[in-house]
C-alpha positions in Angstrom: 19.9 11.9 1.5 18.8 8.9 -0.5 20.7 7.4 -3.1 17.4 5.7 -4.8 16.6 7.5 -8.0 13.1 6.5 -8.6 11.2 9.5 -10.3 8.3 10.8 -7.9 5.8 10.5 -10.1 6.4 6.6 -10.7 6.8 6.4 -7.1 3.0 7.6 -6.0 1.0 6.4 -9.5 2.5 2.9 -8.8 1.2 3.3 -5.1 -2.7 4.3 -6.4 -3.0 2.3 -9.2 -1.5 -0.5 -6.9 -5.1 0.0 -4.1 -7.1 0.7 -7.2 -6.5 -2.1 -8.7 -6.7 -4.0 -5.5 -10.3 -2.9 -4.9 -11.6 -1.9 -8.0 -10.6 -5.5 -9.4 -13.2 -7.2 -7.5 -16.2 -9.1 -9.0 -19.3 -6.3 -9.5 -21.4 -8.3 -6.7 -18.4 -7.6 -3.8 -18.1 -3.7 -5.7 -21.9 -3.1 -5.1 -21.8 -4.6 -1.9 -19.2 -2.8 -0.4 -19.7 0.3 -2.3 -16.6 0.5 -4.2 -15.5 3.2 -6.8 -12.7 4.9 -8.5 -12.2 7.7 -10.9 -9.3 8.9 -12.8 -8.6 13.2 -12.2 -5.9 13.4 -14.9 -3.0 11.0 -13.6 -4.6 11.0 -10.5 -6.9 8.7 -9.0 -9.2 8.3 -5.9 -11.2 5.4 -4.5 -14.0 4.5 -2.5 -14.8 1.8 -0.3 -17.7 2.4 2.1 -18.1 -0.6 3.4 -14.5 -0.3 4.7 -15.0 1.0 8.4 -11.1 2.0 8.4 -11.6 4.4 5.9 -8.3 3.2 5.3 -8.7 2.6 1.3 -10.9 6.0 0.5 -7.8 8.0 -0.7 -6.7 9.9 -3.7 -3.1 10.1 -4.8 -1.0 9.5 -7.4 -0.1 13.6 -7.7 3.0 14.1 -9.4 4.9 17.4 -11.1 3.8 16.2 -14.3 0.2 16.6 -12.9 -0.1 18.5 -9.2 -2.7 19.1 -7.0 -5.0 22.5 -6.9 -8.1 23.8 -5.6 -10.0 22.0 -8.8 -8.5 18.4 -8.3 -9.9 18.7 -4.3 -13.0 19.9 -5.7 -13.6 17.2 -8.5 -12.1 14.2 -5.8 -14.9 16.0 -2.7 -17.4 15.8 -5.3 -16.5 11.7 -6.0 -16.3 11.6 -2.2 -19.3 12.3 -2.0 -21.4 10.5 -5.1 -19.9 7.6 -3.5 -21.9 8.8 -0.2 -18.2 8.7 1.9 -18.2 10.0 5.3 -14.5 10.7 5.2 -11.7 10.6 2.2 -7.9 11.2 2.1 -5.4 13.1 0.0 -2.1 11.6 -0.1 0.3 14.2 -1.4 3.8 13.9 -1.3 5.5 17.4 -0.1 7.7 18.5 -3.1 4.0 18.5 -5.1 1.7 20.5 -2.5 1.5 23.6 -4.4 2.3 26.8 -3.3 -1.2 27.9 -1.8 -2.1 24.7 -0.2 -2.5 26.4 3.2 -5.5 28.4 1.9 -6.7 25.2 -0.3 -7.0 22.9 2.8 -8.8 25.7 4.5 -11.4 26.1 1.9 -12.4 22.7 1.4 -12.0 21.7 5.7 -8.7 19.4 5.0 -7.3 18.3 8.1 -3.6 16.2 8.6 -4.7 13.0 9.7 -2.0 10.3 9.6 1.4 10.7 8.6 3.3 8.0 6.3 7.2 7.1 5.2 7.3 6.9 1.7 10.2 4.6 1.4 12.2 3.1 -1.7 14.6 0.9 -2.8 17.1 0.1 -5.6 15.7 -3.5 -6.8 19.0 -4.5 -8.1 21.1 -3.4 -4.6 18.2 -4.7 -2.5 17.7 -8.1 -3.9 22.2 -8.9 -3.0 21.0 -8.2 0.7 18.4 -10.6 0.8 20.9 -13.3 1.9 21.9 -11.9 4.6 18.9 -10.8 6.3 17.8 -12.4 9.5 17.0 -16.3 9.9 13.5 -17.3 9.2 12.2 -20.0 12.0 13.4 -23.6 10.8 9.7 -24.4 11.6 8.1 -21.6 9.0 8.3 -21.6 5.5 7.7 -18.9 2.5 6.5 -19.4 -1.0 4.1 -18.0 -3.7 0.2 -18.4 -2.8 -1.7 -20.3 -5.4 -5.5 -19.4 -6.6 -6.9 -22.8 -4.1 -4.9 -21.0 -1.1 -6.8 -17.5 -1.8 -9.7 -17.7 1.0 -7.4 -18.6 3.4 -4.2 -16.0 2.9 -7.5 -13.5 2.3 -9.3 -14.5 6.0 -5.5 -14.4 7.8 -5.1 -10.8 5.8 -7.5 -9.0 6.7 -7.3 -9.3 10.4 -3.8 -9.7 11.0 -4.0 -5.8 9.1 -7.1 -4.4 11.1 -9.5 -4.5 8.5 -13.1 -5.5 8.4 -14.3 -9.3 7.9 -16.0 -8.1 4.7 -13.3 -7.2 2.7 -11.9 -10.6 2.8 -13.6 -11.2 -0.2 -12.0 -7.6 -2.0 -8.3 -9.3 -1.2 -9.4 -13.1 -2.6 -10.1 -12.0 -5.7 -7.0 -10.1 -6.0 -5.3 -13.8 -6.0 -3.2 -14.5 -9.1 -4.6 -11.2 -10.9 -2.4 -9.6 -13.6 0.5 -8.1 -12.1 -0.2 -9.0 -8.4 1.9 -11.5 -6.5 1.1 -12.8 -3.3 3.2 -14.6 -0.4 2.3 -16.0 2.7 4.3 -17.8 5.5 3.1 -21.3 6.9 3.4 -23.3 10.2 2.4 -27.0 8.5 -0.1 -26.1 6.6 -1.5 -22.8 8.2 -1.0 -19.2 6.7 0.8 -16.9 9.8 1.9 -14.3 7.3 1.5 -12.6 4.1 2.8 -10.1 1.6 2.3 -8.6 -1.6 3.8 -6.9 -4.8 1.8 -4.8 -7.7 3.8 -4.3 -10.9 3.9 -1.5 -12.8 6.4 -1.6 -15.3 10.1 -0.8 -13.9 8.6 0.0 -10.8 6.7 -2.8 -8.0 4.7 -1.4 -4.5 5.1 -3.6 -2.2 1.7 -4.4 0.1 0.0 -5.9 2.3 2.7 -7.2 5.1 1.7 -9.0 7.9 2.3 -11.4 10.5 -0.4 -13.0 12.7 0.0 -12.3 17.1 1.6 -15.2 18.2 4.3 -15.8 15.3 5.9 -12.5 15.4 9.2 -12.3 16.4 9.8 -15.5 14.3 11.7 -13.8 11.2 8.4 -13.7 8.9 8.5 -10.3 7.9 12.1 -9.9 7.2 11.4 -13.5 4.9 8.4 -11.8 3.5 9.9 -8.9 2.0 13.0 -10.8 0.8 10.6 -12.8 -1.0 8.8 -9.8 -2.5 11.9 -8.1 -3.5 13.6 -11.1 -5.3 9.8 -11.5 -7.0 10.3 -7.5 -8.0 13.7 -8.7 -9.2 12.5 -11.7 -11.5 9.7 -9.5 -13.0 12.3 -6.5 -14.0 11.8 -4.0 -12.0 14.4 -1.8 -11.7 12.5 -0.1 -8.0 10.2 -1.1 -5.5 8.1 1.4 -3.5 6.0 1.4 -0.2 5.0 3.1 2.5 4.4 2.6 6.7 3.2 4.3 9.4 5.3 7.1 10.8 7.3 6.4 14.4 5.5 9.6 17.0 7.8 10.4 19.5 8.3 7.0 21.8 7.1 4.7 19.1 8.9 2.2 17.5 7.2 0.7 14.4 9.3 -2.7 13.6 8.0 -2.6 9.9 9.1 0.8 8.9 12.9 -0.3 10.5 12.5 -3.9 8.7 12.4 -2.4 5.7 15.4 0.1 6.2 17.4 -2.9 7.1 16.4 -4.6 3.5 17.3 -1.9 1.3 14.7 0.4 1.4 15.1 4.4 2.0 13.5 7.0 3.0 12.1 9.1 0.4 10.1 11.4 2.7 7.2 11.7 5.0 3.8 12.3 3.8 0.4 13.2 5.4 -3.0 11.7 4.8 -5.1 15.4 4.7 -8.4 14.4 5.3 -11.6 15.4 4.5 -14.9 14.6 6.5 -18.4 15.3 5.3 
């Protein structure tokens, strides 16, 4: 049972409006481009990037008691889907908000579970006395805040150390130094091997974006990456910090998801991505 009291609703509208703003914030040349989008369905929110071949970022969420799901909400976010000319889009619903008839909703509108997350969160103000006390960081490496003149480069090292597509490089540059964004990297010298990033949203921060380039992992950057974010989630006055990672299947061992367990973070509970394809 987790001990972290951050309300559920807080917990998935910092998550969305953390991606929206991350692609919606982008100049209107790299939106057009790349066909970006968002809309706002009550609290919730969905958004489009068809130029990302992941599909990764063409999600809605942000559901919450205050403001649940139904078989209107799919419609209206299908409809958006497909305005935006999507070939696939997500729902990310957390389970105590799927309503009561969600069987026959997903049916109706062709949902399908597709990948299946850990919501995790942490107390900021426990999390941040554990930071000491986490695992050495290579004497070598280093950790600090990423300034606007370092943005192309923590952008190109990003994007592929994450999986994602060349082109949205210039989606995460411009997301450099925005309003309640900060961004970390890790250097060797004066090459980027790692980054990270926070989004805050009042008490609350979603942490973002962690990753380590092959061939510096096993070094301690990740475990110095998100010691850095939460001490940043600390200074800014949050009072919890949110995220989420991919789910272990059975015989899988995802290092990020235990990372995190090890620096505070609990987990909240497991959520799928129910997918809709066109």
């Amino acid at each position: 049972m987790t001990t972290t009291n951050v309300p559920l609703g807080l917990a998935e509208q910092t998550e969305i409006k953390a991606y929206t703003d991350f692609v919606a914030g982008a100049p209107a040349s790299v939106r057009e481009a790349l066909g970006i989008g968002s809309v706002e369905i009550g609290s919730a929110r969905a958004i489009a990037v068809r130029g990302d071949s992941t599909g990764f970022f063409n999600r809605a969420g942000g559901f919450s008691p205050e403001y649940p799901i139904d078989a209107d909400v799919v419609a209206r976010t299908i409809d958006f889907y497909r305005e935006k000319q999507l070939s696939s889009g997500a729902f990310m619903v957390a389970p105590p908000v799927l309503p009561t008839d969600w069987t026959s909703i997903a049916a109706k509108y062709d949902l399908v579970e597709g990948t299946r997350y850990v919501k995790l969160a942490c107390d900021v103000e426990s999390a941040v006395a554990t930071t000491d006390v986490l695992g050495p960081l290579d004497p070598k490496l280093h950790i600090g805040l990423v300034e606007s003149r370092q943005a192309r480069e923590w952008a190109s090292a990003m994007m592929p150390a994450l999986g994602f597509a060349p082109e949205l490089i210039d989606v995460a540059e411009a997301c450099v130094g925005r309003p309640g964004w900060r961004q970390f990297a890790a250097w060797e010298g004066e090459r980027i091997v790692g980054v990270g990033s926070i989004f805050v949203n009042g008490e609350c921060a979603n942490m973002m974006g962690g990753a380590t380039l092959e061939g510096w992992r096993g070094r301690g950057v990740q475990t110095a990456l998100l010691a850095a974010r939460i001490r940043a989630a600390h200074a800014a006055g949050c009072r919890w910090m949110v995220a989420e990672a991919f789910a272990e299947a059975p015989g899988q061992h995802n290092s990020s998801l235990h990372n995190m367990l090890r620096s505070g973070f609990e987990r909240l509970y497991d959520r799928v991505a129910w997918v809709w394809n066109a």
